[in-house]
C-alpha positions as a printed Julia matrix, in Angstrom:
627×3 Matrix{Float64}:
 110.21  107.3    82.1
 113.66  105.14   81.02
 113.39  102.05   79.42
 116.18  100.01   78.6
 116.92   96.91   75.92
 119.58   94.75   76.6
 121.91   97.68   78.17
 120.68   99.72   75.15
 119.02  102.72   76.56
 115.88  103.23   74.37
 113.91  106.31   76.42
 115.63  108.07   78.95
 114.01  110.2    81.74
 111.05  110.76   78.42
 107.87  112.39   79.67
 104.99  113.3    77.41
 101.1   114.06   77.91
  98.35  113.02   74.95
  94.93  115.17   75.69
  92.27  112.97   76.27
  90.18  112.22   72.68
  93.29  113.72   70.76
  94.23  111.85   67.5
  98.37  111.78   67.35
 100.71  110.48   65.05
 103.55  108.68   66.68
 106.88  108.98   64.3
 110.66  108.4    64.56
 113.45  106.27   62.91
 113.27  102.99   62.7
 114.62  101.14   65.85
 114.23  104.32   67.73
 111.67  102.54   70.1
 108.0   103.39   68.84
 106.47   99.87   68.73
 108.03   99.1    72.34
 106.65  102.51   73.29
 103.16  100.77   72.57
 103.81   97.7    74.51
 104.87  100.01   77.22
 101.7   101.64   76.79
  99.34   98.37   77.44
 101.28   96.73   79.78
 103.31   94.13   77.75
 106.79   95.07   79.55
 107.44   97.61   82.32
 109.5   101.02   82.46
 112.87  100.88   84.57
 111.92  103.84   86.07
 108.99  106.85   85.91
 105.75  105.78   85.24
 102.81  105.51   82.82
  99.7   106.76   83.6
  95.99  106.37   81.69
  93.28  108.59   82.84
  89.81  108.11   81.21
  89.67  104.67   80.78
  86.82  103.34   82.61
  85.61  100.33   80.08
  88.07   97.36   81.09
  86.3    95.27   78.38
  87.03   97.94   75.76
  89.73  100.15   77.15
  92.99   99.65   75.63
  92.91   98.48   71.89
  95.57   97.17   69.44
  96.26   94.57   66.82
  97.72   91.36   67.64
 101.35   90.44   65.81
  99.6    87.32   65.24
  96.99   87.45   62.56
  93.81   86.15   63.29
  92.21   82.58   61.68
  89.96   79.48   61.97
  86.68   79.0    61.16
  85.12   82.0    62.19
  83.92   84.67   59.25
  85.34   87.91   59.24
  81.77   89.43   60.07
  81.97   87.01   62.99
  85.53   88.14   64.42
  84.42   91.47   63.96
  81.19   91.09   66.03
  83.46   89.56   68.92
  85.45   92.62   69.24
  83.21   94.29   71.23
  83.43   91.91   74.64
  80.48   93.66   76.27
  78.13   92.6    73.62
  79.12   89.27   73.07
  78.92   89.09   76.39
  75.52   90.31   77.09
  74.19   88.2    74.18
  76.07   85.18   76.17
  73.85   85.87   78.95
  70.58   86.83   77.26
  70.47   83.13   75.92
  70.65   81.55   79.52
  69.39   83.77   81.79
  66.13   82.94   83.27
  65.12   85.88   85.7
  62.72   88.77   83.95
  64.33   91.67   85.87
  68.12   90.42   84.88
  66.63   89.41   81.13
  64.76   92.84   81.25
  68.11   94.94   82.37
  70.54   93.03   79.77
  67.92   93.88   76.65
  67.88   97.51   78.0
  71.82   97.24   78.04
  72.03   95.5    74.51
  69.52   98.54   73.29
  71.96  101.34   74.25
  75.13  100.06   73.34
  73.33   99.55   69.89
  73.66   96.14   69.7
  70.79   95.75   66.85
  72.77   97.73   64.37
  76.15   96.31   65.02
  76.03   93.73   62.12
  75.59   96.4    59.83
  78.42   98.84   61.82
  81.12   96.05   61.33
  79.76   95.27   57.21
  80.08   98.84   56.69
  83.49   98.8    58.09
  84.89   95.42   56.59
  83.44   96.55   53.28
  85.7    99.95   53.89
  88.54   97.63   54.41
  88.38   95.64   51.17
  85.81   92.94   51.83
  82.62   92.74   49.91
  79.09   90.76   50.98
  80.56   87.75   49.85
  83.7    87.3    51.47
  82.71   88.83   54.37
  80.87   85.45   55.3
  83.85   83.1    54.11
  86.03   81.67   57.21
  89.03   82.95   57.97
  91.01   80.61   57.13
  90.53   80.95   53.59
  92.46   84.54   53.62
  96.04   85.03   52.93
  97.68   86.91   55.76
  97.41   90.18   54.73
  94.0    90.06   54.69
  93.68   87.96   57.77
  95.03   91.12   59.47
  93.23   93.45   57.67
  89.83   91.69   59.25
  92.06   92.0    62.82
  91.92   95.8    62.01
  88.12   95.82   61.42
  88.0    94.28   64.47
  89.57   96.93   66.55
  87.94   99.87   64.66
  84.35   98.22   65.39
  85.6    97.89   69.24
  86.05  101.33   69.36
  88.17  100.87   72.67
  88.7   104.39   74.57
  92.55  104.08   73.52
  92.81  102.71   69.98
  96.53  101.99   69.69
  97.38  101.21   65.83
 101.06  100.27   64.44
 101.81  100.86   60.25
  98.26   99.72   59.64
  98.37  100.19   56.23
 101.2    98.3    55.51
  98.36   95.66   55.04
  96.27   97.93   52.97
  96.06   98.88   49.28
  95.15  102.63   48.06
  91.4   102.09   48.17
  90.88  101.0    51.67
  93.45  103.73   53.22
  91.86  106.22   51.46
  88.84  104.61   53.4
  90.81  104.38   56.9
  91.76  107.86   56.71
  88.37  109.22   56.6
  87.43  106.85   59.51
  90.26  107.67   61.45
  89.51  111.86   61.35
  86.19  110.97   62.75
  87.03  108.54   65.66
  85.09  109.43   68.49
  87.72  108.59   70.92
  91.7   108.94   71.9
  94.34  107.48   68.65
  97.84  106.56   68.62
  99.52  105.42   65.47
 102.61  104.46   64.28
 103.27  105.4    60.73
 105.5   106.9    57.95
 102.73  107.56   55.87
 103.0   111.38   55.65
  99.33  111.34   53.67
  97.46  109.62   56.73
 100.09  112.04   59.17
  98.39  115.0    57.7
  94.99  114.06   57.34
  93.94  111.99   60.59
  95.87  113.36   63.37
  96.02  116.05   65.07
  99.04  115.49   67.21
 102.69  114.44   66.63
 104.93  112.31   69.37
 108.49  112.49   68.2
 110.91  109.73   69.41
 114.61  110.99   68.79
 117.5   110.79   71.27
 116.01  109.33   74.03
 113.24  111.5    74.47
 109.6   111.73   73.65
 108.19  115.33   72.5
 104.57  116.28   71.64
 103.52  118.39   68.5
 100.12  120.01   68.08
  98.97  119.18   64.18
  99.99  117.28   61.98
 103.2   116.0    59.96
 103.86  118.68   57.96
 103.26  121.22   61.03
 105.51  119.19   63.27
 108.3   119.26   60.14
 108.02  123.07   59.75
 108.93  123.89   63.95
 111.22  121.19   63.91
 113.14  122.57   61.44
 112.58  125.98   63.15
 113.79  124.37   66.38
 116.98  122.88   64.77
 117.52  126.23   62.97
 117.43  127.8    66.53
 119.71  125.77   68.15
 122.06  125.46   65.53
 122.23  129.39   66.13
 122.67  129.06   69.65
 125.72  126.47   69.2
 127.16  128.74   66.8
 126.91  131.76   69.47
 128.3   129.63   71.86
 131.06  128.16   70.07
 131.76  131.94   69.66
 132.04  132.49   73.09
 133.75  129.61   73.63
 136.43  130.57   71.14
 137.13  134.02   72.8
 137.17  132.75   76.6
 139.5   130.3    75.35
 141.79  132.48   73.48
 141.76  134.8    77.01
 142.37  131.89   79.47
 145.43  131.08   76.61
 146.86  134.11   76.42
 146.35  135.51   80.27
 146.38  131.78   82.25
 149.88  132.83   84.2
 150.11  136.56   83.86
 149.53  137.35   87.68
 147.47  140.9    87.02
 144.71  138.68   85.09
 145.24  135.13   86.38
 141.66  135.45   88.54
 139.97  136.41   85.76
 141.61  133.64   83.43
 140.52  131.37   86.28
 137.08  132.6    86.06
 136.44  131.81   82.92
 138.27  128.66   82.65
 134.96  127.13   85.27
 133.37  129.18   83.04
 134.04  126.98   79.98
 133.51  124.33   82.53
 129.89  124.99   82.9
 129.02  125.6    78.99
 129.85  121.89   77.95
 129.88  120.82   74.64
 128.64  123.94   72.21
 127.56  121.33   69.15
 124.34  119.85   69.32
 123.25  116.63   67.62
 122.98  116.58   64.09
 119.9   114.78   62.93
 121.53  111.87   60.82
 121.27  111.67   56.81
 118.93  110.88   54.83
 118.85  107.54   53.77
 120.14  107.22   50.25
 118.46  106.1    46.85
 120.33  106.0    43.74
 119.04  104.06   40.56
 121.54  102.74   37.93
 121.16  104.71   34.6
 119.79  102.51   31.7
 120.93  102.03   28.53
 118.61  104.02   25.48
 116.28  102.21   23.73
 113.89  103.29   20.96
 110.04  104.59   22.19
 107.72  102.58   22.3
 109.29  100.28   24.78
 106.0    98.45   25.28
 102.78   98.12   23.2
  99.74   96.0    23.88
  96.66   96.47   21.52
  93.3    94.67   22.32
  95.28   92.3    24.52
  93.61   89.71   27.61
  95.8    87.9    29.84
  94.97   85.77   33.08
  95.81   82.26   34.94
  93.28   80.0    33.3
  92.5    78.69   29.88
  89.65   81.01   28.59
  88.97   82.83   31.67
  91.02   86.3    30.98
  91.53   88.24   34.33
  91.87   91.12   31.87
  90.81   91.82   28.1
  90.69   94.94   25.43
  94.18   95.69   27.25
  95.12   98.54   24.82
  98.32  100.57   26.35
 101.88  102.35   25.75
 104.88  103.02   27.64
 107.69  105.17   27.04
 110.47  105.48   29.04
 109.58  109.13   30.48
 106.38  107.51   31.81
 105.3   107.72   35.7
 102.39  105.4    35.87
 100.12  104.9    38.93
  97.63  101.93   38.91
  94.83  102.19   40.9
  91.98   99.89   41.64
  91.38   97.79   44.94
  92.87   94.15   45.14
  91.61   91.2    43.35
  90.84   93.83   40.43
  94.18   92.82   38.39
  97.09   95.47   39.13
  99.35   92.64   40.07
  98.77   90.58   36.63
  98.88   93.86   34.54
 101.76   94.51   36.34
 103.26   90.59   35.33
 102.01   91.36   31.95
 104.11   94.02   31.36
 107.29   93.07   33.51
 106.54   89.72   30.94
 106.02   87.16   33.93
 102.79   86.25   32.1
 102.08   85.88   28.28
  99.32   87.42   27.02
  96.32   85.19   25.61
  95.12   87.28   22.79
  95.75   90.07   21.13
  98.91   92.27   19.91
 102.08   93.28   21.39
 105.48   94.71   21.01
 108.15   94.75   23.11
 111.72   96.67   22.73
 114.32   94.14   21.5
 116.66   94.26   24.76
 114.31   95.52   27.12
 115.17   94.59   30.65
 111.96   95.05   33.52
 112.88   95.23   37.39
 109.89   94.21   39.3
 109.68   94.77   43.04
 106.99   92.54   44.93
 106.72   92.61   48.9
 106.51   88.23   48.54
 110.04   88.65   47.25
 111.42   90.02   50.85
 110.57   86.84   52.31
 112.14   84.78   49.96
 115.73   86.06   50.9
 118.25   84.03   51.67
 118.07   84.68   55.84
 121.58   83.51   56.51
 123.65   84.89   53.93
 123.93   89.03   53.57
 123.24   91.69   51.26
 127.28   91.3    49.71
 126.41   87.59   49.0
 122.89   88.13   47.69
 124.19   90.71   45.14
 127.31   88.99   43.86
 125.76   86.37   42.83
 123.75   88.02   40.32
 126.99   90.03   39.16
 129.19   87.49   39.34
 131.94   89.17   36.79
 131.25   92.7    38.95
 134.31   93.29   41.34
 133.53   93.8    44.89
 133.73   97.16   45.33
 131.22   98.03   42.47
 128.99   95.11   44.22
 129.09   97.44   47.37
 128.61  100.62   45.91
 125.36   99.14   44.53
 124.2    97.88   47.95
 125.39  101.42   49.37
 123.08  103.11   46.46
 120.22  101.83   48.33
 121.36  102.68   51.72
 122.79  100.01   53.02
 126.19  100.82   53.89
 129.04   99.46   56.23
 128.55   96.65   58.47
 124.85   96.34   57.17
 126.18   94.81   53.81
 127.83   92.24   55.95
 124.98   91.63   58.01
 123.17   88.28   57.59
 119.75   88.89   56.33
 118.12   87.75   59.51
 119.18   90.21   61.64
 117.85   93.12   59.11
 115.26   95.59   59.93
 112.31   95.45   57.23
 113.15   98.4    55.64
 116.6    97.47   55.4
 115.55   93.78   53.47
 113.22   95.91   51.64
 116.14   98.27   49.92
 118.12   94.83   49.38
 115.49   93.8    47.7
 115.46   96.8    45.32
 119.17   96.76   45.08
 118.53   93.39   43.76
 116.0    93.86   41.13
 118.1    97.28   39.69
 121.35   95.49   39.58
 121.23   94.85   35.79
 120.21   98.81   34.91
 116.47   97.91   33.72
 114.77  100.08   31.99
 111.22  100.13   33.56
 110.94   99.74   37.09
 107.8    98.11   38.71
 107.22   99.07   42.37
 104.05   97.28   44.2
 104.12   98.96   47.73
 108.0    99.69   47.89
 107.1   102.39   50.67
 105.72   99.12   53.46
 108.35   99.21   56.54
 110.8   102.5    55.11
 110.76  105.38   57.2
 109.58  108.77   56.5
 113.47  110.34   55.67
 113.39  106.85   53.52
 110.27  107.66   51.33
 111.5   110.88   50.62
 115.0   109.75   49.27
 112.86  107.2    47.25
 111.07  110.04   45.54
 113.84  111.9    44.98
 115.34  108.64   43.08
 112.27  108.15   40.94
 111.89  111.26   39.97
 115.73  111.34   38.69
 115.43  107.52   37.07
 115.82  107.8    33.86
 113.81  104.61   32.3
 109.65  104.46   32.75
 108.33  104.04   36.4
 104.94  102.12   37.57
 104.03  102.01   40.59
 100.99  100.36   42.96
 101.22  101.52   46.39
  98.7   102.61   49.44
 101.12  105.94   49.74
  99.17  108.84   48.54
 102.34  111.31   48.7
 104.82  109.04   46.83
 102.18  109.22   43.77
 101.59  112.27   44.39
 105.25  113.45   43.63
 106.28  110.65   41.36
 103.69  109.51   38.89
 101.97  112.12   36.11
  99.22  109.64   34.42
  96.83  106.93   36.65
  95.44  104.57   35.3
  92.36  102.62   36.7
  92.16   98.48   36.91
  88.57   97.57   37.25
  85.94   96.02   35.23
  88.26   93.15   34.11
  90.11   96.11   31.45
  92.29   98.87   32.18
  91.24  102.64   31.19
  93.01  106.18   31.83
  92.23  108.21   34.83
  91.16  111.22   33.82
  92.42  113.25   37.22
  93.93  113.52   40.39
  94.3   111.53   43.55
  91.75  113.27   45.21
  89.07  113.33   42.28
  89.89  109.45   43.06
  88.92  109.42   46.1
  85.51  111.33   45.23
  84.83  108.76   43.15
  85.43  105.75   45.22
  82.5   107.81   47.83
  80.39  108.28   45.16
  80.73  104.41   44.11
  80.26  103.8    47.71
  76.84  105.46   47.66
  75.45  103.2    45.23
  72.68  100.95   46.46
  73.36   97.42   47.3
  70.58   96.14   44.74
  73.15   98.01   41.99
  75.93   95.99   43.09
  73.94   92.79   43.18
  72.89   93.61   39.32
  76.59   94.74   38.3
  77.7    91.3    39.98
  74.89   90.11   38.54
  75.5    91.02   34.99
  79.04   90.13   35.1
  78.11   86.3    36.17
  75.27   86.38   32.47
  78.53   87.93   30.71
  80.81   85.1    31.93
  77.77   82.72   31.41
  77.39   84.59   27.96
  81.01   84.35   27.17
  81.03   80.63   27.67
  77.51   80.02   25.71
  79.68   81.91   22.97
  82.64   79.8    23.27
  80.53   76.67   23.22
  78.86   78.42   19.97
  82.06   79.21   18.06
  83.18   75.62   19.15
  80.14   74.36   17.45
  80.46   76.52   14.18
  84.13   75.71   13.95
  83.28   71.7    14.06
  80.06   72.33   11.47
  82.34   74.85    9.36
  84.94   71.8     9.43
  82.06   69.34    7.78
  80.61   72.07    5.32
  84.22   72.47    4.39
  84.97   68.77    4.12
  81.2    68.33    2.52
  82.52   71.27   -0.33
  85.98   69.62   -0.87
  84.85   65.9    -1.99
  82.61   67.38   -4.37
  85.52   69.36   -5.79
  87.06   66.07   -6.06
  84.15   64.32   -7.43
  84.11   66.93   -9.9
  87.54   66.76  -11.14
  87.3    63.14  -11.73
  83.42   63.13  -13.56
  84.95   65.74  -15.84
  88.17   63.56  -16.31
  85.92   61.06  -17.65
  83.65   62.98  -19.64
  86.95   64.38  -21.34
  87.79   60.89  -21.77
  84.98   59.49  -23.63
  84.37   62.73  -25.77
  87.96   62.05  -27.02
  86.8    58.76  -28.14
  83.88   60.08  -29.88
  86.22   62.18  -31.86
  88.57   59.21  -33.01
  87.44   57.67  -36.37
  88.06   54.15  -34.82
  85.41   54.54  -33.0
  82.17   54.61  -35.61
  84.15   51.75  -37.05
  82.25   49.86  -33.84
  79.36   48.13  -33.88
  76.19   50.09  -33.48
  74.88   48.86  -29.96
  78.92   50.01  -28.97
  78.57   53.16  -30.31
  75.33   53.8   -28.2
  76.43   52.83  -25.04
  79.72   55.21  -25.55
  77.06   58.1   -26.09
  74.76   56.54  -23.06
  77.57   56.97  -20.78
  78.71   60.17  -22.08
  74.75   61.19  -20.68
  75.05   59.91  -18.0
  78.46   61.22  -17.0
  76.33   64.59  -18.03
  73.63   64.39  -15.77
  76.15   63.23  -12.48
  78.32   66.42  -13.31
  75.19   68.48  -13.24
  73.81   67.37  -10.33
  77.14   67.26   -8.17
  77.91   71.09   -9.63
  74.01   71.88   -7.99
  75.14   70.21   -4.46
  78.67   71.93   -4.43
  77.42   75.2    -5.43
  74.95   75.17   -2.22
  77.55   73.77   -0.25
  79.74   76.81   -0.87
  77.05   78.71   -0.28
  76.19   77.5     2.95
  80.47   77.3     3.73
  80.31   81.03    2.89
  77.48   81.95    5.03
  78.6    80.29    8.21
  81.69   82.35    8.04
């Protein structure tokens, strides 16, 4: 087969064979041609030449399966959409509801029995609950979801189809850790024949069996998976690399004999022999595959440990209703942190927390004085400036830098050449994804953030990332579906859920045990988890409304207690006042009915200072048990 682009020459005279029910892995470079491969595959454009051909498909409702570029919406539920995958079904349920005649009513309920149409609401749950979606938001409409998760219900879609060719490209580019570590399992055990595109070495290994290599042109198969297909590769390379050196050797001494003998007549046939000799060999080099692409992070400047403490900290978006609480961490700048939980959980606001895009609502917290956070988000991709290019972009947030150092931190990322000249527009994904963390490392932070970095970077890519990481000097956290890159980068987890944040005591895998195990738990135990969480939050705001209460009846004890201070102060005043009359002489001098109402009022200002000491003492008493 040869398929050209616009005079670019994408395959050339490529032939392949996939084995009926096989599971491959479809890899390459990026541009090389593996997502027009697919449309080749269903019929979206046509080869030049050669042909394509698809044995085994003999379900035209259900054949040929992949997701649509454009992600799904309207008022439909997700459970809905997923149910309409499977056109036969829909279909036959279409009918069931008009058709009047007992032998075609009788032979469509046979039909909808062995196609298992009765247990396909609970097949497509079971599969949109693997993808992210719980009981509730499986029955919201569509348009409610942000993209991402639009296409994730596109994906449950497919996988319910189970179409005889299930064609999938990055799929979980739209997923978090969670639900790939779901997808993989799924994927090992589809029933039928798998193509995907992906540079996620983790699903590579684990759900294929197969590897189709796109380089130069040409399309070559691989029985196992990645790592299999990396090791004869490189055995392959090694091989011919030994044959070009073998032949250059030859090459080398034929040419020195055709030099040295070309017109001495006694050896001027055999000069000319091996003159079409060299002819025939052609070139001796073979192509070199190209280099890695290139990570380098700037080195930051020391700071003291710890560079960030929070201790019995909550944080969230509304007043009084924390996303997180009892937040009680450290980070030092050795650390390699991995969050894990599934989305909506709170990785991204932990994440703001600490990068300080949010404040926190309660609590304590230290931060190093000087401490500078570079936060990559996949949002901030799209909000590049599409016309201007990766030189412009950068030198406006080093505006002092001169050019050249501007490039060399664009080229640190691996964008090089004409690609730092580029408007943004006309750059790959992975390309605006390493502006992107050019940008956020251009002042030399000292923690780096990373919330799925790996989405659109090739393979060669993520393991020049790693390598980068690994030799950063400042604190690393990262969120990110990519089981490898945590695998080699991070050394402590820690786990999101349950509105707090605890340590993970173990590995990836011991992870994934546990999200099967959680899995396993009955329905009913969910229900009374959600449940308990809704009399908590209906708890916490009874308690709220309490403390609100106590404050205002504290306030009126405390006022109550503070005018009888005051009352006090000024019957005591005047009892001072009259007692230093009774002890001038003057005052016997008066007449006796004078004299007795002095010492009447002196009782009376007696009995008032008695009583009001009995209702301030029980006042503070009450003030001091309300506390």
């Amino acid at each position: 087969m040869t398929y050209r682009v616009a005079g670019r020459i994408l395959f050339e005279a490529a032939s392949a064979t996939v084995p009926k029910g096989h599971k491959v892995g479809l890899i390459g470079r990026n541009g090389c041609g593996k997502s027009t491969l697919l449309k080749l595959l269903i019929g979206d454009v046509q080869p030049d030449s050669g042909m394509i051909t698809i044995d085994g498909v003999k379900d035209t409702l259900n054949g040929i399966g992949t997701v649509s570029q454009e992600a799904p919406s309207g008022e439909q539920t997700p459970l809905e959409f997923a149910l309409s995958a499977d056109k036969e079904r829909t279909e036959l349920i279409r009918r069931s509801k008009t058709e009047t005649d007992p032998n075609t009513i009788a032979e469509i309920q046979t039909r909808l029995f062995d196609i298992g149409a009765h247990t396909a609401p609970a097949k497509a749950a079971t599969i949109l609950a693997g993808l992210g979606f719980n009981n509730d938001t499986q029955n919201q409409p569509l348009s409610s979801f942000s993209g991402g998760w639009r296409m994730r219900v596109a994906i449950a879609a497919l996988l319910f189809a189970e179409p005889e060719i299930l064609l999938l490209d990055e799929p979980t580019n739209h997923l978090d850790l969670e639900a790939t570590i779901w997808l993989e399992t799924h994927l090992k055990a589809y029933p039928k024949t798998l193509l995907i595109v992906s540079h996620d070495r983790g699903l590579l290994n684990r759900a294929v069996n197969g590897i189709l290599h796109v380089e130069a042109h040409r399309i070559t198969f691989y029985n196992g998976g990645y790592d299999r297909f990396e090791k004869l590769r490189e055995e392959k390379l090694a091989l011919q690399e030994a044959i070009a050196r073998k032949q250059d050797a030859q090459r080398k001494h034929m040419e020195k004999f055709v030099e040295r003998f070309r017109y001495t007549a006694s050896k001027a046939r055999q000069a000319q022999s091996r003159l079409k000799a060299l002819e025939k060999m052609g070139s001796g080099t073979i192509k070199v595959a190209e280099a890695n692409t290139v990570f380098l992070f700037p080195e930051p400047a020391l700071l003291p440990p710890p560079l960030i403490t929070l201790d019995q900290a909550s944080v969230g978006y509304a007043v009084n209703e924390p996303v997180l609480t009892d937040i009680s961490i450290r980070l030092d700048a050795d650390d390699r942190i991995g969050f894990l939980g599934q989305n909506g959980n709170g990785k991204s606001t932990l994440a703001k927390l600490i990068a300080n895009r949010l404040e926190k609502m309660s609590g304590d917290s230290h931060r190093a004085a000087k401490l500078k956070v570079g936060f990559f988000a996949q949002h901030q991709i799209e909000e590049l400036t599409l016309d201007d290019n990766a030189t412009e972009h950068m030198a406006r947030l080093m505006p002092s830098a001169p050019l050249d150092r501007v490039r060399a931190r664009l080229g640190g990322v691996g964008l090089i050449q004409d690609k730092q000249t580029t408007k943004v527009k006309f750059l790959s994904g992975g390309e605006k994804a390493r502006l992107t963390i050019a940008l956020i490392t251009h002042d030399n932070p000292h923690v780096l953030i990373l919330d799925e970095p790996t989405n659109h970077l090739d393979i060669d890519a993520r393991d020049a990332l790693v390598t980068a990481l690994n030799n950063f000097k400042g604190a690393v956290i990262l969120i990110s579906h990519d089981r490898r890159l945590l695998e080699l980068t991070v050394d402590r987890l820690w786990l999101i859920a349950d509105g707090t944040v605890q340590p993970f005591n173990g590995d990836l895998d011991d992870y994934s045990s546990w999200l099967r195990e959680r899995a396993k738990e009955p329905k009913d135990q969910h229900f009374k988890i959600d449940q308990k969480k809704q009399i908590q939050k209906k708890n916490k705001k009874e308690m709220r409304q309490n403390a609100a209460n106590k404050r205002k009846a504290n306030s009126e004890l405390r006022k109550r207690v503070q005018e009888l201070e005051k009352r006090l102060q000024q019957l005591t005043s005047k009892r001072e006042q009259i007692i230093s009359r009774l002890g001038d002489n003057d005052t016997y001098e008066l007449s006796t009915s004078d004299l007795k109402q002095i010492i009447f009022e002196k009782e009376k200002v007696d009995i008032k200072i008695t009583e009001t000491e009995g209702d301030w003492l029980q006042a503070s008493e009450k003030l001091e048990l309300a506390k």
